[in-house]
N, C-alpha and C positions, 0 to 999 in steps of 0.2 A: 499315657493313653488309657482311657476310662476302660478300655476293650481289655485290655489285659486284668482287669477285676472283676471281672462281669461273672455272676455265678460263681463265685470262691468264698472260701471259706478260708480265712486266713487267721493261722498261729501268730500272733504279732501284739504289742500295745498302739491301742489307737494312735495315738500320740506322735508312734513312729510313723504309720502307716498314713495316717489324715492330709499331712503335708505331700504324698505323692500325688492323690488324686486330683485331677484338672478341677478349675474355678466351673462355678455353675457346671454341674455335670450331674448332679441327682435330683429327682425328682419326690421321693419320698424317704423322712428318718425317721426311723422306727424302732427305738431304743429304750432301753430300763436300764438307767448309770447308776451307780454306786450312789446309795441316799446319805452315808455315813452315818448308819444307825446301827451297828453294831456296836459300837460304844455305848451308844444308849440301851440295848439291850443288855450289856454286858453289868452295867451302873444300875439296870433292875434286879438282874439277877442275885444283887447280893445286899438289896434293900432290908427283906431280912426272912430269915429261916423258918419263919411261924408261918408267911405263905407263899414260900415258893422254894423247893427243895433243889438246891443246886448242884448237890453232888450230880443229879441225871444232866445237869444241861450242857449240852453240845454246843454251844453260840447258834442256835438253831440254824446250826448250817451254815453259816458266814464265815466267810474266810478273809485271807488279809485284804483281801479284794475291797472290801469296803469297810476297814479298819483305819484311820487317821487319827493325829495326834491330836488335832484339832476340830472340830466342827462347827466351831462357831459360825453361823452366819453372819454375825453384825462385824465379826471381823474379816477385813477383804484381805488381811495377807494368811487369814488360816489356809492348811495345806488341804484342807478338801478343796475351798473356795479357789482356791490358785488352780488344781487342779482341773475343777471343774469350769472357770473359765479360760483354760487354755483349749479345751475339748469344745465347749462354744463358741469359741473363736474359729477354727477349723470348719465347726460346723457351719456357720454363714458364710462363710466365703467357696462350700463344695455345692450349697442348695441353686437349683436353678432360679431364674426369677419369677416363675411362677411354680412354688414350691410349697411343700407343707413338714410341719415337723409333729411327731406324735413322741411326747416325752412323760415316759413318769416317773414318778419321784415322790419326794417326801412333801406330806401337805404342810409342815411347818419350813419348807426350805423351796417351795416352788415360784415363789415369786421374785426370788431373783433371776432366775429362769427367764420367766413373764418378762423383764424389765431389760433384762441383757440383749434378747430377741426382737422386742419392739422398738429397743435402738438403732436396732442392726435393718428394720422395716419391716417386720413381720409384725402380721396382725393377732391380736387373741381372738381366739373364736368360738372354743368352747372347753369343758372340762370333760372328760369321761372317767367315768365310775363304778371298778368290780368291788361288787359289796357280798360280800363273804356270808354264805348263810349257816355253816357250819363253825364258825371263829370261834377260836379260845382264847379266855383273860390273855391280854399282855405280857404278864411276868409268871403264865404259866400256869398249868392244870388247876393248880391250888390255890392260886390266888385271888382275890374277894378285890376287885379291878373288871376295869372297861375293857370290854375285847377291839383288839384291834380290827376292826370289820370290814373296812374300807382301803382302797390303795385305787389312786386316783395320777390321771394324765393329762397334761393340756395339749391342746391342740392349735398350734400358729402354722398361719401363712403368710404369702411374701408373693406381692402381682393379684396376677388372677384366681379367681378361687378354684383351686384343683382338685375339684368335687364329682363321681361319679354319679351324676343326676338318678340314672338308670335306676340305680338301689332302691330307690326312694327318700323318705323318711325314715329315720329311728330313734329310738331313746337312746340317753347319752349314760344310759344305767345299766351295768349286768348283774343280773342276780342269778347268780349260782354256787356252788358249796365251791370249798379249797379243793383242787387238782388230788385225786386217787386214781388207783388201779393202773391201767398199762398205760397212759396218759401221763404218769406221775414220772418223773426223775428225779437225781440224784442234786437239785439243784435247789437254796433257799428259795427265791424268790421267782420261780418258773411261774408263766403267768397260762392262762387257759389258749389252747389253741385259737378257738372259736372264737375269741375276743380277737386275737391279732390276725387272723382271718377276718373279720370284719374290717378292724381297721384299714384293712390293706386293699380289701375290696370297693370301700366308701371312700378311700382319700386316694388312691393312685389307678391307672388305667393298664391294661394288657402293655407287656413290654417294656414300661416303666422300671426305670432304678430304683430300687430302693435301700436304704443303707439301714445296718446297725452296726453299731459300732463298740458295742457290749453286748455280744452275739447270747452269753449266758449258756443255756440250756438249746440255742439253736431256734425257737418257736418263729421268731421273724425267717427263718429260711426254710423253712418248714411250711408255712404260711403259702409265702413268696411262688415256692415251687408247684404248692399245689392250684395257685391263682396266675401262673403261666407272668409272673411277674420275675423280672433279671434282679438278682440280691447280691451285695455285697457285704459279707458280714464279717467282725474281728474279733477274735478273743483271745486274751492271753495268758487264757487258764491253759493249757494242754489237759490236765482233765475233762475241762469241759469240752475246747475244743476236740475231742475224741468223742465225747459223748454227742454231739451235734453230727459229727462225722457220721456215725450211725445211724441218728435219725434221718438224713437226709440221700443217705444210701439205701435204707430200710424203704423209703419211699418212695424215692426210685424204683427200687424192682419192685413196689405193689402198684406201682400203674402202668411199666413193663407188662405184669401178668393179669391186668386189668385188660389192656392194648390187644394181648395174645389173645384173650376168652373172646374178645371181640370180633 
């Protein structure tokens, strides 16, 4: 029963969890999966010492979470590629049939994505674009390199198009600096509120499910709650999953005390 998920935040790998939820039973997926680029970060970082000092580097924050042995794209039994299409397989078979999916991912690995999903009958429909106004080099403060500036999402549907008209128009660009101040967590790849507020506002309606399923840092149910929209999100960090906990408790009691002044 889809009712027993509704609004949880569940400790868990997708993977296990994916197969309980009923066929067609969400309405909007709103995810940031593992790109498998911590490996490629890891293969810059020791390109070489004259620009880019490695003894500081952290894996900027990546954990084994999106470490694999493999990433090949052109190969289909690499263990990300396995991976990641067993988590898209779940994912077509949970979306409603008029449904949408908001994924982002790596612009050198998104169009297996595109390809997987259009078989399954979703449609492409557009791309959306947070373009970083503060970015630094790639491989690091010191490095004489292209800043990674960009980090991009597509957007498929599947039936009708499940569009909040109401919104209007907008651009499919945001342009704003990398996540600081109380906004910020402890998470790589946290993406800006404001953005997955949008998303969720422009692609799903009051009430609506929506799923993540690489909860991260929590922002889709953070979103979700403050757009009076039902989320079902997974994580199987317990770090993070704690850390989401918080956020969504934190925000809770400020529309509690929002409610009260009222």
């Amino acid at each position: 029963m889809i009712e027993n998920y509704i609004n949880k935040l569940i400790l868990d790998d997708c993977l296990k969890v994916l197969p309980n939820l009923p066929d067609k039973s969400i309405d909007l997926l709103l995810t940031d999966p593992p790109y498998g680029i911590a490996n490629r970060i890891s293969e810059m970082r020791t390109i070489s010492n004259e620009f880019y000092d490695n003894t500081k580097d952290k894996n900027f924050g990546f954990k084994e979470w999106d470490t694999f042995e493999d990433t090949t794209i052109e190969n289909n039994n690499s263990d990300f590629n396995l991976f990641t299409d067993n988590w898209m397989k779940e994912i077509s078979r949970v979306m409603k049939d008029d449904s949408v999916l908001i994924i982002w991912f790596d612009r050198k690995k998104i169009h297996r994505l595109v390809n997987f999903f259009e078989d399954k009958g979703f449609l492409e429909r557009n791309y959306l674009y947070f373009v970083k106004c503060n970015a630094v080099p790639k491989n690091g403060f010191r490095s004489k390199s292209w800043s990674n500036a960009c980090e991009q999402a597509i957007v498929l549907t599947r039936g009708n198009y499940h569009f909040n008209y109401k919104e209007g128009f907008h651009s499919e660009v945001w342009y704003q600096p990398i996540l600081h101040g109380k906004e910020r967590v402890s998470h790589a790849s946290q993406k800006p509120l404001n953005i997955f507020q949008d998303c969720v506002n422009w692609w799903s309606f009051e009430n609506d499910v929506v799923l993540d399923i690489f909860a991260g840092s929590g922002t889709t149910a953070v979103a979700c709650k403050k757009l009076n929209r039902k989320y079902i999100c997974i994580e199987k960090d317990e770090e993070y999953y704690k850390l989401t906990k918080q956020r969504i408790e934190s925000l809770a009691k400020q529309i509690e005390d929002d409610m009260f002044e009222e």
